[in-house]
mmCIF file as gemmi writes it, N, C-alpha and C atoms, coordinates in Angstrom:
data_model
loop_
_atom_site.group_PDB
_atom_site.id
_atom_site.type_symbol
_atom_site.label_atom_id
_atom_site.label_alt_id
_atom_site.label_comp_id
_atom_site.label_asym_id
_atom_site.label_entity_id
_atom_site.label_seq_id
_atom_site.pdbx_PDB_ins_code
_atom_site.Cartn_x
_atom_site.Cartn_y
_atom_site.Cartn_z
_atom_site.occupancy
_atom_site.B_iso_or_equiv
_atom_site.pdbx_formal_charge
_atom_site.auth_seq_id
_atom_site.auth_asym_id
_atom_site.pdbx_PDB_model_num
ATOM 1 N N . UNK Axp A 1 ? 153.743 71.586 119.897 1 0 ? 1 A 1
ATOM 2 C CA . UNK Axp A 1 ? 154.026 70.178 119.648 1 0 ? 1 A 1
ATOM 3 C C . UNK Axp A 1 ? 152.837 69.591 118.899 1 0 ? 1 A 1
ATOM 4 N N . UNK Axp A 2 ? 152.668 69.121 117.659 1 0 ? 2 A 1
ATOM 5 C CA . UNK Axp A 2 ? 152.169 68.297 117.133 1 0 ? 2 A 1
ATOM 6 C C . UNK Axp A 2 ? 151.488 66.827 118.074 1 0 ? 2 A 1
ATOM 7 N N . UNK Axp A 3 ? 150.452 66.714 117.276 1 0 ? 3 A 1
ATOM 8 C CA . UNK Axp A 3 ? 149.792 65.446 117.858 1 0 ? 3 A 1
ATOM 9 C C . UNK Axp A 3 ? 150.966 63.636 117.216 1 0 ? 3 A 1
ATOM 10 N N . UNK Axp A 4 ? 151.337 63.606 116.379 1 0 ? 4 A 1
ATOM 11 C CA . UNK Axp A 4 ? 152.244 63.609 115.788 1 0 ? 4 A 1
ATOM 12 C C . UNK Axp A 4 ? 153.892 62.877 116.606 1 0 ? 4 A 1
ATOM 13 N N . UNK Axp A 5 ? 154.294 64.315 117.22 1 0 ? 5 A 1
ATOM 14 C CA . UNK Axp A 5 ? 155.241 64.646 117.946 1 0 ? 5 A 1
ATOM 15 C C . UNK Axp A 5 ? 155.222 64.049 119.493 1 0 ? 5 A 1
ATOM 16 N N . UNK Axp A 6 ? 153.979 64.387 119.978 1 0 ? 6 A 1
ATOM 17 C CA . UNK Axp A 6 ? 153.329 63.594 120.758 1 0 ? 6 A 1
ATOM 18 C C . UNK Axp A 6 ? 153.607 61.999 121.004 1 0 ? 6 A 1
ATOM 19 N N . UNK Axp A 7 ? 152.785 61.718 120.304 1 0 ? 7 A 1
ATOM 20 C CA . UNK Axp A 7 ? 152.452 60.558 119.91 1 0 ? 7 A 1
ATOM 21 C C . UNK Axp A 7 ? 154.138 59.656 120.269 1 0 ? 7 A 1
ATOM 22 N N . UNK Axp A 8 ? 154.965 59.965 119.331 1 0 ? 8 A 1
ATOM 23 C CA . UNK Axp A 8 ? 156.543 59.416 119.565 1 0 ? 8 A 1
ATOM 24 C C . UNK Axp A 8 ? 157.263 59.709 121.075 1 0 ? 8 A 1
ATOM 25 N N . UNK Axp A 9 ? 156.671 61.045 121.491 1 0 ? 9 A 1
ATOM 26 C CA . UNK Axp A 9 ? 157.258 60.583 123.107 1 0 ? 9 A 1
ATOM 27 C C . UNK Axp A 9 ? 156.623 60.128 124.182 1 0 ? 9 A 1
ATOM 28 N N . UNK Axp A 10 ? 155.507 59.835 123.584 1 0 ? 10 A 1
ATOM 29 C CA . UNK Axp A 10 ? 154.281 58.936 124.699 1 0 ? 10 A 1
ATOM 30 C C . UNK Axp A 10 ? 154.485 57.727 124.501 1 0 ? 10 A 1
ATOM 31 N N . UNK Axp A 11 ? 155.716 57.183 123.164 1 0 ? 11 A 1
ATOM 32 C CA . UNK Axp A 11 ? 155.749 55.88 123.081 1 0 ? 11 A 1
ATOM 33 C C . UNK Axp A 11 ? 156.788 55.32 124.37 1 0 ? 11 A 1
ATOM 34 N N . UNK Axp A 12 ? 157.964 56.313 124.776 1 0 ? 12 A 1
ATOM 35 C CA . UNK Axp A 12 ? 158.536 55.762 125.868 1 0 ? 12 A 1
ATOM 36 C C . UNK Axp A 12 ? 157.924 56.19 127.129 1 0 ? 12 A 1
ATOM 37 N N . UNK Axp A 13 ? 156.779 55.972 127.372 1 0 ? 13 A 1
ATOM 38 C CA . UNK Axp A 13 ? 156.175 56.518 128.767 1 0 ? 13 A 1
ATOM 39 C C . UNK Axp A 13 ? 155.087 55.574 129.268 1 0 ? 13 A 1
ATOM 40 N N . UNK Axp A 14 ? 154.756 55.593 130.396 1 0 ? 14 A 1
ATOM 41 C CA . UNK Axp A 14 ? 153.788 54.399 130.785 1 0 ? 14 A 1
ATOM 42 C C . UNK Axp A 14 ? 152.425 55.224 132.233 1 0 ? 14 A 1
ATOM 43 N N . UNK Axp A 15 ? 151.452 54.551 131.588 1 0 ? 15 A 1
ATOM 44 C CA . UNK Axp A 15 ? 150.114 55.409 132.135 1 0 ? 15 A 1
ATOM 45 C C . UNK Axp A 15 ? 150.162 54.843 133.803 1 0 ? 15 A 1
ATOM 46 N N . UNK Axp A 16 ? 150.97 53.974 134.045 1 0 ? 16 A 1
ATOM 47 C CA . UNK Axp A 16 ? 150.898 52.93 135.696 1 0 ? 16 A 1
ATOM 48 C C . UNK Axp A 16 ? 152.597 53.196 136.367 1 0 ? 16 A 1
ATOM 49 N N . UNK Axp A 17 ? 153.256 54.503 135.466 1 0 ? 17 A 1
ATOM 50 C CA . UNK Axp A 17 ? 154.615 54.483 136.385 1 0 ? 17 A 1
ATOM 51 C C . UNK Axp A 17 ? 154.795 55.868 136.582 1 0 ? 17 A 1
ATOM 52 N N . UNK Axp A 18 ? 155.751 56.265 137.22 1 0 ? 18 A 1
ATOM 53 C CA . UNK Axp A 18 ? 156.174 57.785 137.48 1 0 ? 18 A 1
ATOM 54 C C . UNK Axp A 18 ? 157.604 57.637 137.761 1 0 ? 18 A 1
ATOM 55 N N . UNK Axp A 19 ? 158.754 58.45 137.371 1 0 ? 19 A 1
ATOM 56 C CA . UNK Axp A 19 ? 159.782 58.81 138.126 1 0 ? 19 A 1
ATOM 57 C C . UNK Axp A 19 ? 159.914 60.431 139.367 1 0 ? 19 A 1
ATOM 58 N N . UNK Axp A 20 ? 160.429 59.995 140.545 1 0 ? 20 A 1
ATOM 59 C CA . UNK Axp A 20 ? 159.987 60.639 141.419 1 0 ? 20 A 1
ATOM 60 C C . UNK Axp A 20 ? 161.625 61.044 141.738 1 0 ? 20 A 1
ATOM 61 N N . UNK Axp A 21 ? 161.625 62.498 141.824 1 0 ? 21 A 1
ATOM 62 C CA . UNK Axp A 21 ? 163.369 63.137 142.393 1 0 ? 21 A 1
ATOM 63 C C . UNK Axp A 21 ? 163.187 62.64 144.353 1 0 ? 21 A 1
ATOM 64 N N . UNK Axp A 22 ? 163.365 62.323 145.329 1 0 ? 22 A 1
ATOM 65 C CA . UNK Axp A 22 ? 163.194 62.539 146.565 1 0 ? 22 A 1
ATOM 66 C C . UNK Axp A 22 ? 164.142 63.665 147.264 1 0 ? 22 A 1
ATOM 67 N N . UNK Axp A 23 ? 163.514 63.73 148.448 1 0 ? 23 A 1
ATOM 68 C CA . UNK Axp A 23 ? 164.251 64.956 149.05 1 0 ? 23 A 1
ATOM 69 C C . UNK Axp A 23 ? 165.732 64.825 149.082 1 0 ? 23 A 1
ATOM 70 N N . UNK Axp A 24 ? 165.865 63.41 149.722 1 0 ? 24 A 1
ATOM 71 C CA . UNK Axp A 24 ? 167.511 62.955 149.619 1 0 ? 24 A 1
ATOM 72 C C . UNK Axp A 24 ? 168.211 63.052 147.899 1 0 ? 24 A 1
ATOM 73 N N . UNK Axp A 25 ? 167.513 63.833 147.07 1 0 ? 25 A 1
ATOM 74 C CA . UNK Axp A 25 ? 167.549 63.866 145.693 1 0 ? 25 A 1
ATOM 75 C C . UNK Axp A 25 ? 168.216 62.312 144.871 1 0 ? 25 A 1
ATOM 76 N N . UNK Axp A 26 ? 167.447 61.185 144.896 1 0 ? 26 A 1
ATOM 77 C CA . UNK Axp A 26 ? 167.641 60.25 144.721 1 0 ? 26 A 1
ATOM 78 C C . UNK Axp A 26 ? 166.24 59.951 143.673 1 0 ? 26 A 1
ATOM 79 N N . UNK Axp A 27 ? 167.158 59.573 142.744 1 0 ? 27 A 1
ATOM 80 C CA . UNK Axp A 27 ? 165.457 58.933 141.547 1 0 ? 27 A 1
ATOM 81 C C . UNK Axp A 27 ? 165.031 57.564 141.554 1 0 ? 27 A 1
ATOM 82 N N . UNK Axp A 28 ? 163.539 57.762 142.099 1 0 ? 28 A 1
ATOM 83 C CA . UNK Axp A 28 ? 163.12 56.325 142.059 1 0 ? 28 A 1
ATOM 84 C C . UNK Axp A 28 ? 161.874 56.48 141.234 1 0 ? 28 A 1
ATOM 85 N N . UNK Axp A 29 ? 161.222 55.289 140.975 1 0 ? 29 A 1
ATOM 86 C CA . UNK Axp A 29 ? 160.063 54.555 140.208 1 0 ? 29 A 1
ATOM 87 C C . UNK Axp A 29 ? 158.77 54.14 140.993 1 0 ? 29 A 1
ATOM 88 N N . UNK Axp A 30 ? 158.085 54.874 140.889 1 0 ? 30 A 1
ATOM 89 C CA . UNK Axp A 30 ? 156.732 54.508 141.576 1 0 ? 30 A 1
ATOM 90 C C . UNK Axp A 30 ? 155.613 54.175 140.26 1 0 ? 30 A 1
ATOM 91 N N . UNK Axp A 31 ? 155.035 52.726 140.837 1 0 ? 31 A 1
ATOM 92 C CA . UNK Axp A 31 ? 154.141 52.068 140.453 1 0 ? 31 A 1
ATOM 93 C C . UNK Axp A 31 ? 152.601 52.636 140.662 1 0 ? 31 A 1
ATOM 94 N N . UNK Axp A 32 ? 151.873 52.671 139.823 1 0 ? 32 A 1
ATOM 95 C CA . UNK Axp A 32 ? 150.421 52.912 140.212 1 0 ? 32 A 1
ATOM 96 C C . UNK Axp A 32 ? 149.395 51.807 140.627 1 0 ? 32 A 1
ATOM 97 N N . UNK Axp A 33 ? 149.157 52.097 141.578 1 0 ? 33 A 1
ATOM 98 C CA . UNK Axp A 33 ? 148.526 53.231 142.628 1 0 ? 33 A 1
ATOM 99 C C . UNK Axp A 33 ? 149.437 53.767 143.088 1 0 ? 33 A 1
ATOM 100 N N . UNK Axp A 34 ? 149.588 55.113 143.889 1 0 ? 34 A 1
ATOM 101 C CA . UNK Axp A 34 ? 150.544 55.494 144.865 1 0 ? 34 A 1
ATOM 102 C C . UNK Axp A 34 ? 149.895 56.484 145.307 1 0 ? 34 A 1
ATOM 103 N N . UNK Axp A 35 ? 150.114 56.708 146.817 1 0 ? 35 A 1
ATOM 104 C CA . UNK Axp A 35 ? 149.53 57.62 147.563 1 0 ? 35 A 1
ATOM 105 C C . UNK Axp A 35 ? 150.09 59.187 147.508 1 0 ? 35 A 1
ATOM 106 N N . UNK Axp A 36 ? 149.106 60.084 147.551 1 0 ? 36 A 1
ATOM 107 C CA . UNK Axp A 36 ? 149.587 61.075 147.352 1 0 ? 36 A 1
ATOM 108 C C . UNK Axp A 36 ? 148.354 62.184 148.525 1 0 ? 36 A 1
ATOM 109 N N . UNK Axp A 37 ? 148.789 63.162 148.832 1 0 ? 37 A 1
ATOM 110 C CA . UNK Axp A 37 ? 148.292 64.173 149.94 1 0 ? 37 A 1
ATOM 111 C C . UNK Axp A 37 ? 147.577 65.198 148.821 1 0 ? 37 A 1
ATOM 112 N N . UNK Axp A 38 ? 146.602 65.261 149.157 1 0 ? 38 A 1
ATOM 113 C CA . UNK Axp A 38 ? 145.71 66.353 148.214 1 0 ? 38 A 1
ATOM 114 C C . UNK Axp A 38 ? 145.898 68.273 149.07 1 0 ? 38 A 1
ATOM 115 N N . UNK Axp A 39 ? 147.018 68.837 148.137 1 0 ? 39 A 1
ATOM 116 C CA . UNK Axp A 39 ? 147.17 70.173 148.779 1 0 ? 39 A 1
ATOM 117 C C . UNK Axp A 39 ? 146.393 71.356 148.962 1 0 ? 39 A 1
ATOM 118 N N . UNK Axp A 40 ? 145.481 71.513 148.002 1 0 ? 40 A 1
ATOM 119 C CA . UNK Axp A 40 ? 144.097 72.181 148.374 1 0 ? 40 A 1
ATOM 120 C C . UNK Axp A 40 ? 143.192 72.044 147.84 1 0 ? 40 A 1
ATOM 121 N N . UNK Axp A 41 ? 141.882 72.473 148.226 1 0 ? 41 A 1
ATOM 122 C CA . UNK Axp A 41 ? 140.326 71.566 147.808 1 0 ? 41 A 1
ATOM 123 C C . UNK Axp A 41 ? 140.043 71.967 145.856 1 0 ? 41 A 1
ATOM 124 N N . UNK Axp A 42 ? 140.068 70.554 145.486 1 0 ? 42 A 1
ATOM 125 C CA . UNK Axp A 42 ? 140.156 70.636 144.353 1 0 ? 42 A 1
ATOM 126 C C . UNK Axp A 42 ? 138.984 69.116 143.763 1 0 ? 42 A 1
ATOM 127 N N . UNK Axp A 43 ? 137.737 69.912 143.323 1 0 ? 43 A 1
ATOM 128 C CA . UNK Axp A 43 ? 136.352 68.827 143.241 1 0 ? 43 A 1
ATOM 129 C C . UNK Axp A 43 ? 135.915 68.415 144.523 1 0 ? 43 A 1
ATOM 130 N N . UNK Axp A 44 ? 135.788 67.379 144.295 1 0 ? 44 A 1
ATOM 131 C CA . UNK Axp A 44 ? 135.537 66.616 145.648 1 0 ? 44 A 1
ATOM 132 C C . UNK Axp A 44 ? 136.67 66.372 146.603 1 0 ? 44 A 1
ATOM 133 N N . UNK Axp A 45 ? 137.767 66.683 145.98 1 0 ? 45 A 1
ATOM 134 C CA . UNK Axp A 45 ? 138.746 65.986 147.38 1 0 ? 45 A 1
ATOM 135 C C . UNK Axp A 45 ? 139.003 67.553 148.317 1 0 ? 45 A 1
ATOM 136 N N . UNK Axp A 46 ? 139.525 67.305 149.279 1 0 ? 46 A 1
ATOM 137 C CA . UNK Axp A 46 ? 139.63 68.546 150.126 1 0 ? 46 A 1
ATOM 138 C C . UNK Axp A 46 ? 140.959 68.593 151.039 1 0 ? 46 A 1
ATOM 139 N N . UNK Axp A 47 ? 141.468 69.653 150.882 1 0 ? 47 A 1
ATOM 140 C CA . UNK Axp A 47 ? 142.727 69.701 151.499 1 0 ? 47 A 1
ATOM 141 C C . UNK Axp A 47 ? 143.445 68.812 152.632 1 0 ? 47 A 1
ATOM 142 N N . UNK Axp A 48 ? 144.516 67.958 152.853 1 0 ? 48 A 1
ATOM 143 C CA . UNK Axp A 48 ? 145.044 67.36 153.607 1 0 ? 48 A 1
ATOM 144 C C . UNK Axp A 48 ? 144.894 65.162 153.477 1 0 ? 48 A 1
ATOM 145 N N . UNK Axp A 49 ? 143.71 65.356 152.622 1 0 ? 49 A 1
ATOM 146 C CA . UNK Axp A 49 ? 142.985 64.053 152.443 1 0 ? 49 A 1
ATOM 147 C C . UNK Axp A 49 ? 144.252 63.6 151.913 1 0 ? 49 A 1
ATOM 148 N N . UNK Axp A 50 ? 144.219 61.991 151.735 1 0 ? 50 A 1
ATOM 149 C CA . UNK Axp A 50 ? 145.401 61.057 151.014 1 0 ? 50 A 1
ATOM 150 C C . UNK Axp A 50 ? 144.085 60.373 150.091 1 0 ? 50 A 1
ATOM 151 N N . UNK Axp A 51 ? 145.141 60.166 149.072 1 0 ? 51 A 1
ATOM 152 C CA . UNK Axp A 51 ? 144.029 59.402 147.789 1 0 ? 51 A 1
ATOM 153 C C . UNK Axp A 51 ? 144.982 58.774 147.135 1 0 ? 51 A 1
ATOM 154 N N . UNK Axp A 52 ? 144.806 57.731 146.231 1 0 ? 52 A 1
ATOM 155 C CA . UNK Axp A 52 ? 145.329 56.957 145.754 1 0 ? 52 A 1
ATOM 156 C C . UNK Axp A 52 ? 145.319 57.323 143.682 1 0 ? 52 A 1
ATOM 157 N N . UNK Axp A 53 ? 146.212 57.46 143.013 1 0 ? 53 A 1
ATOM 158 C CA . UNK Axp A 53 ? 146.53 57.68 141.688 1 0 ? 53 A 1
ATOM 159 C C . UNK Axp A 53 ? 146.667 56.375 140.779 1 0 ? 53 A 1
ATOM 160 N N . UNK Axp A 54 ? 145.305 56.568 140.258 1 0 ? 54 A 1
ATOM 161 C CA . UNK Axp A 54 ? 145.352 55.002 139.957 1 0 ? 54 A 1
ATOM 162 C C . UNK Axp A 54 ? 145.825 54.841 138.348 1 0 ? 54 A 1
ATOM 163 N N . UNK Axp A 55 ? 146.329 56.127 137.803 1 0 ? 55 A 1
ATOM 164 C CA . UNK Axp A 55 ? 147.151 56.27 136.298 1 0 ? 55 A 1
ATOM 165 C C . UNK Axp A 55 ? 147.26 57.999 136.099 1 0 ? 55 A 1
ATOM 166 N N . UNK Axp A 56 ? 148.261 57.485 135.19 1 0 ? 56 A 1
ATOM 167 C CA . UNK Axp A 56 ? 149.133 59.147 134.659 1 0 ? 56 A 1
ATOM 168 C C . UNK Axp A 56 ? 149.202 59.393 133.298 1 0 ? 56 A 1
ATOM 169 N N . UNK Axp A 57 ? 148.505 60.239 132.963 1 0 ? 57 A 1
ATOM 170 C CA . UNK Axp A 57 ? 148.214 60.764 131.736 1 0 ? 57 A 1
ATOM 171 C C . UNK Axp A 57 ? 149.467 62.156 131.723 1 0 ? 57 A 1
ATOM 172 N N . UNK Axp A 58 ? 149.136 62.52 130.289 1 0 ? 58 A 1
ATOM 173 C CA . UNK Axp A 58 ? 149.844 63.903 129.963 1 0 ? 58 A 1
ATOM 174 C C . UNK Axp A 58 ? 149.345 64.475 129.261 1 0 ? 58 A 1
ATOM 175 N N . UNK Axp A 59 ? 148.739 65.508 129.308 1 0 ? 59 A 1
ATOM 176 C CA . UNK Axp A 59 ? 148.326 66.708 128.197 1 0 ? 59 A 1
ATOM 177 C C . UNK Axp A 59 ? 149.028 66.928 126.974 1 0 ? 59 A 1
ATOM 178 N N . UNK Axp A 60 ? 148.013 67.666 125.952 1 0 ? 60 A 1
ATOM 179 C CA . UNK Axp A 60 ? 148.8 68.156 124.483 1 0 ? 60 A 1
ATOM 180 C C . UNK Axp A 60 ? 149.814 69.185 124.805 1 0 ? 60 A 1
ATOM 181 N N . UNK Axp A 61 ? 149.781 69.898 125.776 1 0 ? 61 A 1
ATOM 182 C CA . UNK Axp A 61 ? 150.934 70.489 126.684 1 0 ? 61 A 1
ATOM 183 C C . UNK Axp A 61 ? 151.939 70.357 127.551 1 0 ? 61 A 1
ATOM 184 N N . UNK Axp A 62 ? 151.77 68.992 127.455 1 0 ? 62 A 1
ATOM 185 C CA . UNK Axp A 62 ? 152.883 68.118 128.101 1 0 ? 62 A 1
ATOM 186 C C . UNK Axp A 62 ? 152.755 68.377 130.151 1 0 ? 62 A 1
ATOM 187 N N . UNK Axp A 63 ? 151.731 68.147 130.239 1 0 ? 63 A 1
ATOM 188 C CA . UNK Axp A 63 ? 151.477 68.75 131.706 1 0 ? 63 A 1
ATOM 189 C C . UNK Axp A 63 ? 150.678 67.29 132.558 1 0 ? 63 A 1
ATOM 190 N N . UNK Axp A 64 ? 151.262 67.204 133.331 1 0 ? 64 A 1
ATOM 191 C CA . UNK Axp A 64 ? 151.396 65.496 134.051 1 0 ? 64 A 1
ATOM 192 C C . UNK Axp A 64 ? 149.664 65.481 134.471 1 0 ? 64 A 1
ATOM 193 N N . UNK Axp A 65 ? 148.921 64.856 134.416 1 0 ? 65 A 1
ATOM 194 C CA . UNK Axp A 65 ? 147.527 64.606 135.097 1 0 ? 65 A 1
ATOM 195 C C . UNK Axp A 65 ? 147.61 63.564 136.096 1 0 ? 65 A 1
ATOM 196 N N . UNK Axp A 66 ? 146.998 63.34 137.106 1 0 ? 66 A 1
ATOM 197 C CA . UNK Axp A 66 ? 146.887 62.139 137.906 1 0 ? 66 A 1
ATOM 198 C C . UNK Axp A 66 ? 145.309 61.947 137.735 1 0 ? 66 A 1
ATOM 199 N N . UNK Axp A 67 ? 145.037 60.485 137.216 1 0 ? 67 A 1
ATOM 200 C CA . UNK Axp A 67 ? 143.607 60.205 137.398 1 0 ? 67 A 1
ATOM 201 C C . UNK Axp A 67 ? 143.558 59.54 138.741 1 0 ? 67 A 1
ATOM 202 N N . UNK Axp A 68 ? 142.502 59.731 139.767 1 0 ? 68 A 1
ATOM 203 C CA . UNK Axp A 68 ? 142.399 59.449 140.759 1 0 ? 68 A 1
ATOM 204 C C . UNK Axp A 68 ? 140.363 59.231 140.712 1 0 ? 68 A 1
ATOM 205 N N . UNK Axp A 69 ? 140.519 57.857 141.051 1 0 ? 69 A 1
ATOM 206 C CA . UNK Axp A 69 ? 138.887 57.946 140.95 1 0 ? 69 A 1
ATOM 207 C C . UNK Axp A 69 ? 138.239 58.31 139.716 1 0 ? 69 A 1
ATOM 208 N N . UNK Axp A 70 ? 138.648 57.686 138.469 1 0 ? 70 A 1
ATOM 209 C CA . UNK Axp A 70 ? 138.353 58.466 137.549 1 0 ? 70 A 1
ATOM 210 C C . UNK Axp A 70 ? 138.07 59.419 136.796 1 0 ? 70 A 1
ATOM 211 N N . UNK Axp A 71 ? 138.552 61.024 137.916 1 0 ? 71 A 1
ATOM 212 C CA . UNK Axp A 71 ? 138.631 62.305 137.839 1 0 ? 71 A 1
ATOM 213 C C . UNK Axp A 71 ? 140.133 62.315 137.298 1 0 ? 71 A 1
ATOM 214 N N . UNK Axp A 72 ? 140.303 63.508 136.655 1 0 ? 72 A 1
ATOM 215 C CA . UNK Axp A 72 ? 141.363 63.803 136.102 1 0 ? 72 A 1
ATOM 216 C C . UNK Axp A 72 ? 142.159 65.025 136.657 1 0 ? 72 A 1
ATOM 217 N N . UNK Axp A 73 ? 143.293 65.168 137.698 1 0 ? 73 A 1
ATOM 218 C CA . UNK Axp A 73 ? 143.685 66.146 138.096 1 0 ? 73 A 1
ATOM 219 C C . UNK Axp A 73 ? 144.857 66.755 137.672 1 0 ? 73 A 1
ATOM 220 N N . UNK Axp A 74 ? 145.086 67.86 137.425 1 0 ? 74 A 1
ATOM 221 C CA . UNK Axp A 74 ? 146.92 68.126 137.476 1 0 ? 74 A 1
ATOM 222 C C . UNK Axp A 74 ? 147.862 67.934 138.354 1 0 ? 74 A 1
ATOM 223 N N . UNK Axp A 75 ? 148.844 67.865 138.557 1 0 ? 75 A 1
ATOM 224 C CA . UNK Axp A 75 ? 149.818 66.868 139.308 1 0 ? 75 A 1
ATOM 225 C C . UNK Axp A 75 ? 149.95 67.569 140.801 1 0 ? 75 A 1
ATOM 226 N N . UNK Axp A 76 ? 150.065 69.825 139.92 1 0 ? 76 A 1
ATOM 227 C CA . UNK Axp A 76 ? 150.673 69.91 141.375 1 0 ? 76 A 1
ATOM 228 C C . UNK Axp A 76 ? 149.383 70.639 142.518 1 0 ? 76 A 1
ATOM 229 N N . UNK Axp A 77 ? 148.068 69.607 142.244 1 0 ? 77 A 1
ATOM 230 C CA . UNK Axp A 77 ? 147.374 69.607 143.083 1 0 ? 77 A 1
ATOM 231 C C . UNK Axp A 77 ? 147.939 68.457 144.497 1 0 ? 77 A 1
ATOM 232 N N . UNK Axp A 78 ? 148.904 68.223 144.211 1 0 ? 78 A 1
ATOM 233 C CA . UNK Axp A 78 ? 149.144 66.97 145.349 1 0 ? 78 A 1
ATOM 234 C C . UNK Axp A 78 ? 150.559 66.893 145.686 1 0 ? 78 A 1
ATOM 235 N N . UNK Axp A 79 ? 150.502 66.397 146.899 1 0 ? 79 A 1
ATOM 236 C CA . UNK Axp A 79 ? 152.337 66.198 147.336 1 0 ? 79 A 1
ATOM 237 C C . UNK Axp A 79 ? 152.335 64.307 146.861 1 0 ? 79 A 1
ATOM 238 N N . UNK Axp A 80 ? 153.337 64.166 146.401 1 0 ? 80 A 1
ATOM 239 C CA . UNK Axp A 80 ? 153.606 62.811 146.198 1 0 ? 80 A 1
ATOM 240 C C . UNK Axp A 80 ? 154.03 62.225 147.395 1 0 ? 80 A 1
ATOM 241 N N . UNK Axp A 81 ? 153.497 61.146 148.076 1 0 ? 81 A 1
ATOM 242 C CA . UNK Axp A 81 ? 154.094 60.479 149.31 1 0 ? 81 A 1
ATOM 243 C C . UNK Axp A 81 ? 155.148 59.462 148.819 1 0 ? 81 A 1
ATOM 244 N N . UNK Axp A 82 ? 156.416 59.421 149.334 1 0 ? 82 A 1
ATOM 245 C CA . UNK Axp A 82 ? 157.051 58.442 149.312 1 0 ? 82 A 1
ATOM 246 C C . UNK Axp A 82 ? 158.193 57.802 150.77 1 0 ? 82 A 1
């Protein structure tokens, strides 16, 4: 994917929202911040901790980041709480 290419599908996307499938497989919209369970020790955070995602980035690979604390993590370091 082009930077380019990019660029046009980051225009419908937002750094303070997420869509979330739930177990009851129902799609909802979570706002940033949102709490999320840190699944194993990754920097400073350490397995089981809850932390707060205070924006959502995406890689040139299209791969979800959660900034948390101004660290930058990949997504499926964490369970999403809802």
């Amino acid at each position: 994917m082009t930077k380019k290419e990019l660029a046009e599908l980051l225009k419908y996307s937002s750094p303070a929202e997420i869509y979330v499938v739930t177990w009851k497989n129902t799609l909802i919209k979570l706002y940033c911040p949102f709490e999320v369970q840190v699944l194993q020790d990754i920097g400073t955070l350490k397995t089981g901790q809850f932390v707060f995602v205070d924006e959502i980035k995406v890689t040139i690979e299209l791969k979800t980041v959660f900034i948390i604390d101004t660290e930058a993590y990949y997504y499926y370091h964490f369970e999403i709480l809802v």
